[in-house]
Gaussian input, Z-matrix of N, CA and C with variables (Angstrom, degrees):
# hf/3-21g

backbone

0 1
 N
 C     1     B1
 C     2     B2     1     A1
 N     3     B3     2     A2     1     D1
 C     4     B4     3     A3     2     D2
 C     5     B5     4     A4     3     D3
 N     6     B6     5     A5     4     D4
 C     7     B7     6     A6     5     D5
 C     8     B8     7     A7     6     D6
 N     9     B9     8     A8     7     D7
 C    10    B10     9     A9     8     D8
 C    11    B11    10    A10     9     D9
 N    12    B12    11    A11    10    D10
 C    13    B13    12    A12    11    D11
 C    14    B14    13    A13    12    D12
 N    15    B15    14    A14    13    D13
 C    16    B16    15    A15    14    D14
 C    17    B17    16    A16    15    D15
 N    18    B18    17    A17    16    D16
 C    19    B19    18    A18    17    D17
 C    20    B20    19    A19    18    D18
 N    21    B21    20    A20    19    D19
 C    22    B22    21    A21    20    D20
 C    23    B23    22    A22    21    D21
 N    24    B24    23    A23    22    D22
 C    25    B25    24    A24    23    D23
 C    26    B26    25    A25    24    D24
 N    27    B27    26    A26    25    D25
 C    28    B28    27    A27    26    D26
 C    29    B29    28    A28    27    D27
 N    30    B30    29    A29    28    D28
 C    31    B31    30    A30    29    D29
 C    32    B32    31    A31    30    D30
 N    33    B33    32    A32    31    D31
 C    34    B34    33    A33    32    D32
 C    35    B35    34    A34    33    D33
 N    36    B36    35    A35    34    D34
 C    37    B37    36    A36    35    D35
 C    38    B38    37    A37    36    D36
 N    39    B39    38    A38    37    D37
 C    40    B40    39    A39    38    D38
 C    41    B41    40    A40    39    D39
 N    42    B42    41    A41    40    D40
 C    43    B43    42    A42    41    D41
 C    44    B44    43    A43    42    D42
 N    45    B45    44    A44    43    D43
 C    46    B46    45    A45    44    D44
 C    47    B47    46    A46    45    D45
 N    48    B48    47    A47    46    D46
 C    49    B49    48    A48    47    D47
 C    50    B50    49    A49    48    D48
 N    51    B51    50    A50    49    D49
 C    52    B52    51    A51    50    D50
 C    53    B53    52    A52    51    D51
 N    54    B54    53    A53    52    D52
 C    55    B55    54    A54    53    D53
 C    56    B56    55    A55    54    D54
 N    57    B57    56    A56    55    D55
 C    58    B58    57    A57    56    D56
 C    59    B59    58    A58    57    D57
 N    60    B60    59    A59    58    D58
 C    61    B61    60    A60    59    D59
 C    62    B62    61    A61    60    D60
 N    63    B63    62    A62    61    D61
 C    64    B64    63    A63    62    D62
 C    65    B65    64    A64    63    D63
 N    66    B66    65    A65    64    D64
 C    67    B67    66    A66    65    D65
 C    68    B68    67    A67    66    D66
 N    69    B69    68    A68    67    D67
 C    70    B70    69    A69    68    D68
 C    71    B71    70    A70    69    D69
 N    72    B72    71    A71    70    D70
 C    73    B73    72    A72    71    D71
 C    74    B74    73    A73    72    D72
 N    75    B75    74    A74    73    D73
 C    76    B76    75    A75    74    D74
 C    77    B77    76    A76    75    D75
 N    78    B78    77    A77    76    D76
 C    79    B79    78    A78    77    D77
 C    80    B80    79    A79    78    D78
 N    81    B81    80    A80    79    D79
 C    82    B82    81    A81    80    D80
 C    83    B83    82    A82    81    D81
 N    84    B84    83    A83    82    D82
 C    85    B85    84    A84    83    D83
 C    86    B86    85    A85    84    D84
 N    87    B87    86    A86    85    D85
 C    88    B88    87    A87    86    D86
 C    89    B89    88    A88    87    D87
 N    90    B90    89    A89    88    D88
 C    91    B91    90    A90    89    D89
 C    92    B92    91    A91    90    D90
 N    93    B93    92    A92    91    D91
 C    94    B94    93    A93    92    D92
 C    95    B95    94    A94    93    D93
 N    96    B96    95    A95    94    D94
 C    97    B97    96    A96    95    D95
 C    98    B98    97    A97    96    D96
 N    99    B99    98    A98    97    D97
 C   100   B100    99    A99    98    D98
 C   101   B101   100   A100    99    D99
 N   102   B102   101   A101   100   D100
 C   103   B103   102   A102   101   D101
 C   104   B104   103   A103   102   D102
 N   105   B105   104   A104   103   D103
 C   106   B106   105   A105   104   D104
 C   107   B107   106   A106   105   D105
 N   108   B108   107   A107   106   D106
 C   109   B109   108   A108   107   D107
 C   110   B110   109   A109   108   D108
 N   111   B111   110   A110   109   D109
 C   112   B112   111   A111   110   D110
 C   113   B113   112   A112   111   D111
 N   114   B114   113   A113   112   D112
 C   115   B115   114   A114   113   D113
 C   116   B116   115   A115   114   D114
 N   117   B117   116   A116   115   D115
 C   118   B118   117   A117   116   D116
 C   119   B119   118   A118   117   D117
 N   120   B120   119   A119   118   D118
 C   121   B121   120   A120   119   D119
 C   122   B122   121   A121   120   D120
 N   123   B123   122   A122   121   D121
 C   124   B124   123   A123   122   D122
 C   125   B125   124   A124   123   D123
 N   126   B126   125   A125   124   D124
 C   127   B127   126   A126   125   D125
 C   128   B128   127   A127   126   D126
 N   129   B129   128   A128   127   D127
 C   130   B130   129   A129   128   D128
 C   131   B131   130   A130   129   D129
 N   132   B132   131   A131   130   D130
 C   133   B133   132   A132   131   D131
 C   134   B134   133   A133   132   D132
 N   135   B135   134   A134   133   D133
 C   136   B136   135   A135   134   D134
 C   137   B137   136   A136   135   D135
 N   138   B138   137   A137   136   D136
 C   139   B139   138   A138   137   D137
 C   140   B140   139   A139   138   D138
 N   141   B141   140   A140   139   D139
 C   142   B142   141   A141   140   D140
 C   143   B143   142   A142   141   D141
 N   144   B144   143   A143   142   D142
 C   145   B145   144   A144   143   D143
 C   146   B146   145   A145   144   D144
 N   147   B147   146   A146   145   D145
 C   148   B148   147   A147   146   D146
 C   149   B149   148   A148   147   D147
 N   150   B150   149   A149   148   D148
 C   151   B151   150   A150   149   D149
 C   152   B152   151   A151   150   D150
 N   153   B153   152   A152   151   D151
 C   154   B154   153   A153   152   D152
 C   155   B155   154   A154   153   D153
 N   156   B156   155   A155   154   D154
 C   157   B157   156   A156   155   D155
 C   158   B158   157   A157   156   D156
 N   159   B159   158   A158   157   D157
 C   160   B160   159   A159   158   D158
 C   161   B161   160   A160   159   D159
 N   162   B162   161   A161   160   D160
 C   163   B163   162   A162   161   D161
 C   164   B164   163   A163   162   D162
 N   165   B165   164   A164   163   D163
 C   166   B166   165   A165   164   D164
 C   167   B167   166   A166   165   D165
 N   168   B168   167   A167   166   D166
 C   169   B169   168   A168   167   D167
 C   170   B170   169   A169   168   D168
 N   171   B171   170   A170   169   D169
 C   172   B172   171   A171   170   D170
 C   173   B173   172   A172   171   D171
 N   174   B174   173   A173   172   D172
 C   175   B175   174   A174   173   D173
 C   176   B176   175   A175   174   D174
 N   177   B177   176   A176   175   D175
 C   178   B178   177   A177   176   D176
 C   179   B179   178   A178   177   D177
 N   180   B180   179   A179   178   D178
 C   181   B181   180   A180   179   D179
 C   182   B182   181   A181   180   D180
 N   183   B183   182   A182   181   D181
 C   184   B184   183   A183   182   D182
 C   185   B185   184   A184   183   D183
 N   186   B186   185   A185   184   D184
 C   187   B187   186   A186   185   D185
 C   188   B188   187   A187   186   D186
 N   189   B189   188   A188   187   D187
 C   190   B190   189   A189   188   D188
 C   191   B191   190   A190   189   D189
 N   192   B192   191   A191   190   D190
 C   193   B193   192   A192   191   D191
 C   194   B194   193   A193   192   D192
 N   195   B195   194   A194   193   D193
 C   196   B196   195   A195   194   D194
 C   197   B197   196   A196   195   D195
 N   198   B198   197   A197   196   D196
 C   199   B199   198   A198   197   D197
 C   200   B200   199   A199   198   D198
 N   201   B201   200   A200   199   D199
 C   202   B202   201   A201   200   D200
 C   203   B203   202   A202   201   D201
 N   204   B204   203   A203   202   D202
 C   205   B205   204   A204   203   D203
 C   206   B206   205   A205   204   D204
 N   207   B207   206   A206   205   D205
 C   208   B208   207   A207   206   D206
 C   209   B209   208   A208   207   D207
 N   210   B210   209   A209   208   D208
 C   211   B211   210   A210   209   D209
 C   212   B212   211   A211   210   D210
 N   213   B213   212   A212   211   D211
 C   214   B214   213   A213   212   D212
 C   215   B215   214   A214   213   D213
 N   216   B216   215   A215   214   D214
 C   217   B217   216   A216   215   D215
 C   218   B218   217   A217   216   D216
 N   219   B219   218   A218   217   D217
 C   220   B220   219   A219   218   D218
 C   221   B221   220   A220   219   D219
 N   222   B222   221   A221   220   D220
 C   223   B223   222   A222   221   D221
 C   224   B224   223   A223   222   D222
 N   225   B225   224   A224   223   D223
 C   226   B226   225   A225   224   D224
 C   227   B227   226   A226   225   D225
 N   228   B228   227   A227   226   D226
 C   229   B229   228   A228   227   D227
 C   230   B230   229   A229   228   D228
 N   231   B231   230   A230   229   D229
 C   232   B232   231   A231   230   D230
 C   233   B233   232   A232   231   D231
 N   234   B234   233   A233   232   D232
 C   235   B235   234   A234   233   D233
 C   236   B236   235   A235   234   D234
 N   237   B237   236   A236   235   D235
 C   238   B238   237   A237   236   D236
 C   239   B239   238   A238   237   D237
 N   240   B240   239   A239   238   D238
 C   241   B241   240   A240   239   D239
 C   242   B242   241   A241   240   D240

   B1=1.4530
   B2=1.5255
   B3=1.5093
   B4=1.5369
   B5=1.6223
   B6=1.3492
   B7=0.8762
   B8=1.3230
   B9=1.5770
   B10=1.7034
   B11=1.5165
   B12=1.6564
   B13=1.9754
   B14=1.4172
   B15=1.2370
   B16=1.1629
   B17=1.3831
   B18=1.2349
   B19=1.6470
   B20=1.2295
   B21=1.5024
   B22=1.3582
   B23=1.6995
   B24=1.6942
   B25=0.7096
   B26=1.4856
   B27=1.1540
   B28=1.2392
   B29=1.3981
   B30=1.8787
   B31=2.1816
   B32=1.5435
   B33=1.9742
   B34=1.5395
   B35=1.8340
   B36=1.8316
   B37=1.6536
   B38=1.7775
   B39=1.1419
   B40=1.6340
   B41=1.3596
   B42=1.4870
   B43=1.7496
   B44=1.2600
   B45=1.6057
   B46=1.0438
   B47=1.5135
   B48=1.4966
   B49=1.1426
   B50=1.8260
   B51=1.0317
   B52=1.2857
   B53=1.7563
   B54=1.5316
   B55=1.6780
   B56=1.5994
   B57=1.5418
   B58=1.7202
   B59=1.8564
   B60=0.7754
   B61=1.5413
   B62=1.1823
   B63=1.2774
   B64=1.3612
   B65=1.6598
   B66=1.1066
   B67=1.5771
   B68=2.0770
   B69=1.3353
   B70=1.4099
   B71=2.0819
   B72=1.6118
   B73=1.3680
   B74=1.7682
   B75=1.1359
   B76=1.1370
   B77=1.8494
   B78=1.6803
   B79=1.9434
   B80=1.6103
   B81=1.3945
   B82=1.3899
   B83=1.4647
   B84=1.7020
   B85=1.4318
   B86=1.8867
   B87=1.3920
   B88=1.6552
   B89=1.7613
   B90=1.4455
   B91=1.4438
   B92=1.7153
   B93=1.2766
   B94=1.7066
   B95=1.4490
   B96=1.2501
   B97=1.9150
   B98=1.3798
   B99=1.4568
   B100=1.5963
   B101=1.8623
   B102=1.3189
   B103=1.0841
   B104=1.6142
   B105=1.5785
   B106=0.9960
   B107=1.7052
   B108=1.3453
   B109=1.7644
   B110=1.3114
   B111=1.1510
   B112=2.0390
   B113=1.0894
   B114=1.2467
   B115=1.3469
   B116=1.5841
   B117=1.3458
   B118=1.1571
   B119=1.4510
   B120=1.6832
   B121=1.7090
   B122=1.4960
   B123=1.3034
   B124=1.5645
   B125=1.6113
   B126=1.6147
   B127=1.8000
   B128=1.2455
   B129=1.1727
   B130=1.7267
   B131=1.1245
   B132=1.7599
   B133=1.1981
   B134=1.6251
   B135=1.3736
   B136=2.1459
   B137=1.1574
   B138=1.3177
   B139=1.8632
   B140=1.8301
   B141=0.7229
   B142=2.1374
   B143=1.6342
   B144=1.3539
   B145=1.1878
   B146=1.7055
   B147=0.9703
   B148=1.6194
   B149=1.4691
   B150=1.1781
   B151=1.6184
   B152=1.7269
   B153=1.9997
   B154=1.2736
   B155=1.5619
   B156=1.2719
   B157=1.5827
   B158=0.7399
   B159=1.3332
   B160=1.7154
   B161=1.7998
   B162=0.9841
   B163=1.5634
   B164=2.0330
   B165=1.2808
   B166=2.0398
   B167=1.7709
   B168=1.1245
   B169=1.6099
   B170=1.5821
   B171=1.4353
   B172=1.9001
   B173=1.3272
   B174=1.7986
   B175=1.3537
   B176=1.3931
   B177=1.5687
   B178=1.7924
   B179=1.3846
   B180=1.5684
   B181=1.2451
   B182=1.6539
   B183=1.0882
   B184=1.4175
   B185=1.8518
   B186=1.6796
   B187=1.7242
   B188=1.3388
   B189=1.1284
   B190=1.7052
   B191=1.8121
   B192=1.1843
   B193=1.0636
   B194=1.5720
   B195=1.0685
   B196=2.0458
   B197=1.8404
   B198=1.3267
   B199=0.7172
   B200=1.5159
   B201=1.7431
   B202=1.4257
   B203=1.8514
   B204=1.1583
   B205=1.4794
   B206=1.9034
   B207=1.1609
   B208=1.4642
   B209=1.4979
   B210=1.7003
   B211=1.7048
   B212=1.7962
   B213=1.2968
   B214=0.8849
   B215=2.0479
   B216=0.9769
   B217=2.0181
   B218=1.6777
   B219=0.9352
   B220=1.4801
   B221=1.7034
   B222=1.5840
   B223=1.2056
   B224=1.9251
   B225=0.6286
   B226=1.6321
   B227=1.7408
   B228=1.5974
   B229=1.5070
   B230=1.5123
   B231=1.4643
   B232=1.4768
   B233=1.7652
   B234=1.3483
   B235=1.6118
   B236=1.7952
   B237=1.3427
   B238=1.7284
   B239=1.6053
   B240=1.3113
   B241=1.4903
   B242=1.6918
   A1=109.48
   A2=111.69
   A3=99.25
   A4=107.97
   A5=120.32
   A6=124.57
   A7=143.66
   A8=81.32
   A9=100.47
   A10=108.45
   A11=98.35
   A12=88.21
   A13=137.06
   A14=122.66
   A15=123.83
   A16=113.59
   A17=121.70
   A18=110.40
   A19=145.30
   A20=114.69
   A21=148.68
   A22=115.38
   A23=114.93
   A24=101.14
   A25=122.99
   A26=139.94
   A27=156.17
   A28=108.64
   A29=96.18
   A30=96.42
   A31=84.23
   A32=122.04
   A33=107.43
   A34=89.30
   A35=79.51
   A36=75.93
   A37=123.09
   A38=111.49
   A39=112.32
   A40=109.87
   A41=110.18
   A42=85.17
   A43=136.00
   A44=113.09
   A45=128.77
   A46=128.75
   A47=147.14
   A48=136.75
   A49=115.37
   A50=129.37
   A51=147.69
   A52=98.84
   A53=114.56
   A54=107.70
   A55=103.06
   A56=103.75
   A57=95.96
   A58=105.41
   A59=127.92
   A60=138.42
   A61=100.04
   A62=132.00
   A63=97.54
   A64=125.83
   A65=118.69
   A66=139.21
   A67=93.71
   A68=97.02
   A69=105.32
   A70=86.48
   A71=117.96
   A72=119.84
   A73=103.09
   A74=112.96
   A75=128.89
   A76=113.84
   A77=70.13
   A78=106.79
   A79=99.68
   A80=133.69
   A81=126.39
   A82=104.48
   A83=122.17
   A84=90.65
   A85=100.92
   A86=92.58
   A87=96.09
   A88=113.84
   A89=103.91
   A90=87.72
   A91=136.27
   A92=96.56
   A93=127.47
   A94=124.54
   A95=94.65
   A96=102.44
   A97=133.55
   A98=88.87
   A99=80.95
   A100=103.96
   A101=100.61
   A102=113.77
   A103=123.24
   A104=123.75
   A105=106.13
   A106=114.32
   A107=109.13
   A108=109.39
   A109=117.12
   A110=123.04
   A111=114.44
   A112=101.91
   A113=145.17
   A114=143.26
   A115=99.62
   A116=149.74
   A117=153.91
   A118=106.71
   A119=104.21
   A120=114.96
   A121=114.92
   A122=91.10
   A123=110.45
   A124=122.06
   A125=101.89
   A126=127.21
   A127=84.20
   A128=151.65
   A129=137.05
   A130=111.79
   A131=132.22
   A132=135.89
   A133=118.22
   A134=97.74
   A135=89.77
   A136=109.04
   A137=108.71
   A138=106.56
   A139=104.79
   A140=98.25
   A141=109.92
   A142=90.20
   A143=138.22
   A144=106.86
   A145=101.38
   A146=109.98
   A147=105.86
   A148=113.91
   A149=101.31
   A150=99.28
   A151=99.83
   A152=116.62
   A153=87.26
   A154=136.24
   A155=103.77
   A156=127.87
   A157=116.22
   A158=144.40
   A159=124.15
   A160=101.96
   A161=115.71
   A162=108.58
   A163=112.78
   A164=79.53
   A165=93.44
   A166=83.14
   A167=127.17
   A168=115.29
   A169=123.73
   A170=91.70
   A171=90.35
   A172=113.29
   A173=115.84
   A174=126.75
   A175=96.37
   A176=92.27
   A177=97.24
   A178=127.80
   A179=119.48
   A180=119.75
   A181=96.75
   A182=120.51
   A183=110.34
   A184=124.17
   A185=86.43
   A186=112.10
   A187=110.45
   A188=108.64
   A189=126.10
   A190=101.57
   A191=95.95
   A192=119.12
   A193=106.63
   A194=112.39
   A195=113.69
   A196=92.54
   A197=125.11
   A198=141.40
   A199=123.92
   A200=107.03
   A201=125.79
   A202=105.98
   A203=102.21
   A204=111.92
   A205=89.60
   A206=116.25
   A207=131.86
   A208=121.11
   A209=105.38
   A210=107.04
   A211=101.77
   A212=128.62
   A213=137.02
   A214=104.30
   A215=114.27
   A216=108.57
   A217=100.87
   A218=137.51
   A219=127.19
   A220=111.24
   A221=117.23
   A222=120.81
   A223=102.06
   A224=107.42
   A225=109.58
   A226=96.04
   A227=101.30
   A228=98.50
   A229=90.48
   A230=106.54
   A231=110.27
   A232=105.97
   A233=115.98
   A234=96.76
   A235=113.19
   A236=94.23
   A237=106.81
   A238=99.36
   A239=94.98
   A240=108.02
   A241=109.83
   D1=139.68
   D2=-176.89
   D3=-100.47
   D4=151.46
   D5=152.81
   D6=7.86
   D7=-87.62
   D8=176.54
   D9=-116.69
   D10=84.72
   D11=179.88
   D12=-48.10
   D13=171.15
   D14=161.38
   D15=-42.34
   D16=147.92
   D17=143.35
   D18=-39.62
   D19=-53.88
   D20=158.45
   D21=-43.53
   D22=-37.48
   D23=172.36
   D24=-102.78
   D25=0.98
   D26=172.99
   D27=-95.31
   D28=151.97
   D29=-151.28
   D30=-92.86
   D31=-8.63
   D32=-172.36
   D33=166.63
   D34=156.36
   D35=-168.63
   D36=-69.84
   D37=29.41
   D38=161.30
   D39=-74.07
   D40=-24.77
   D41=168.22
   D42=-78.85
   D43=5.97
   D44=163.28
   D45=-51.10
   D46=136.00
   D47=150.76
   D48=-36.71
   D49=154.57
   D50=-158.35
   D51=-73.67
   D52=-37.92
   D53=-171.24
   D54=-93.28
   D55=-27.46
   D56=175.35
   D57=-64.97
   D58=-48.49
   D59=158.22
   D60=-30.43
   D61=-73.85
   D62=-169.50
   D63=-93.04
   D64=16.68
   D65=176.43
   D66=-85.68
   D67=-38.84
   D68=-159.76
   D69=-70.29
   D70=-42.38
   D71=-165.08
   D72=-69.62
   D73=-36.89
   D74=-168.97
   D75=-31.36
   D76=-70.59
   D77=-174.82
   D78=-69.73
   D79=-49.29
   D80=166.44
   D81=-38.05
   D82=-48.75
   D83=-146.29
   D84=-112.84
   D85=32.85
   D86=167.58
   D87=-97.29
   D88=169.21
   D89=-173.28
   D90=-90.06
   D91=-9.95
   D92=152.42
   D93=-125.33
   D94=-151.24
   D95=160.98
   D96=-93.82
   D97=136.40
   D98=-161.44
   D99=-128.98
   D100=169.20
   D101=-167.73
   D102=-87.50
   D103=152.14
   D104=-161.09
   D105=-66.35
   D106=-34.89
   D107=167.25
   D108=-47.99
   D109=-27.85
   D110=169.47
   D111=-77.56
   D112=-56.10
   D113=177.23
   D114=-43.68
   D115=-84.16
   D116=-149.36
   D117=-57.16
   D118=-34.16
   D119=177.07
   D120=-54.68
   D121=-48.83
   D122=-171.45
   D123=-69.92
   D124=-12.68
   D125=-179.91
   D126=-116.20
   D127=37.09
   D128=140.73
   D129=77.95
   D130=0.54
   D131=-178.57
   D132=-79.34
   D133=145.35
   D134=-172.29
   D135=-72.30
   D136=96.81
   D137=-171.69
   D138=-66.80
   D139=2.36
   D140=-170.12
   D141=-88.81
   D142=-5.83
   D143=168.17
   D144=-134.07
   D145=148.35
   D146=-161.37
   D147=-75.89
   D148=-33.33
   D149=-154.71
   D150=-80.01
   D151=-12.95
   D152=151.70
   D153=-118.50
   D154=55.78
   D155=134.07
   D156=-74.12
   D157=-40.50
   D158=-144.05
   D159=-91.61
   D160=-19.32
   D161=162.59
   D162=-46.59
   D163=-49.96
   D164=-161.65
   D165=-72.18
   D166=-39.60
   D167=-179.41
   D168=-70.89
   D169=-12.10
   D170=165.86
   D171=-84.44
   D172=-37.52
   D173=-176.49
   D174=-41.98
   D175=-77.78
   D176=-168.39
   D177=-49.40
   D178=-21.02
   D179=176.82
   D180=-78.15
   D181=-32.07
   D182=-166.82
   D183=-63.69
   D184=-36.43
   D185=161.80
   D186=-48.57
   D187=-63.88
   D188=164.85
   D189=-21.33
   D190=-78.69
   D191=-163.62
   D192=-42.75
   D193=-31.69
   D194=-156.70
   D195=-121.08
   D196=10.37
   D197=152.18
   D198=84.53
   D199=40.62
   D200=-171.90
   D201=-87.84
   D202=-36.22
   D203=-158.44
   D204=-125.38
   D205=145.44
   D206=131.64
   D207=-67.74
   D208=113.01
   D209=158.35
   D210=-78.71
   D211=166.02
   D212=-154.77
   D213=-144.01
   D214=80.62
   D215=-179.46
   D216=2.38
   D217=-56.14
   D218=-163.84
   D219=-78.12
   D220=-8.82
   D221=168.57
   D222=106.58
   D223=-42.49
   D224=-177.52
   D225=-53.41
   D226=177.74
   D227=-171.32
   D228=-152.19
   D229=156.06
   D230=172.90
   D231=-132.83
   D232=-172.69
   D233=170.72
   D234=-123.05
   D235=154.33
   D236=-176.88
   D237=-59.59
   D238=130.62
   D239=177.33
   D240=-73.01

């Protein structure tokens, strides 16, 4: 079983782990797309040094990926309606 399911296959995002949940609330409740440094701001992380973002930028790509979130060509992300 993976982790972070599909969309498709999950009845809703409670099957989510607890931080994808709220990465997933984040991006819902901004008013476009946003970038992974607002997201990390908004989770208390020192967005001023990069390398710890790039954890929260795999998360979110991974959401992306299973089809929770839209990545977007310019890198920012919004969420699947």
């Amino acid at each position: 079983m993976l982790l972070i399911p599909h969309r498709s296959d999950a009845a809703d995002e409670g099957a989510l782990p607890g931080d994808y949940r709220k990465i997933l609330a984040i991006v819902r409740e901004a008013d476009g797309p946003v970038q992974v440094r607002a997201v990390g701001e908004q989770l208390g992380l020192d967005a001023s040094v990069r390398g710890k973002l790039e954890p929260l930028r795999a998360k979110m790509t991974k959401l992306a990926d299973r089809g929770w979130l839209h990545k977007r060509g310019d890198g920012r992300f919004t969420a699947r309606l």
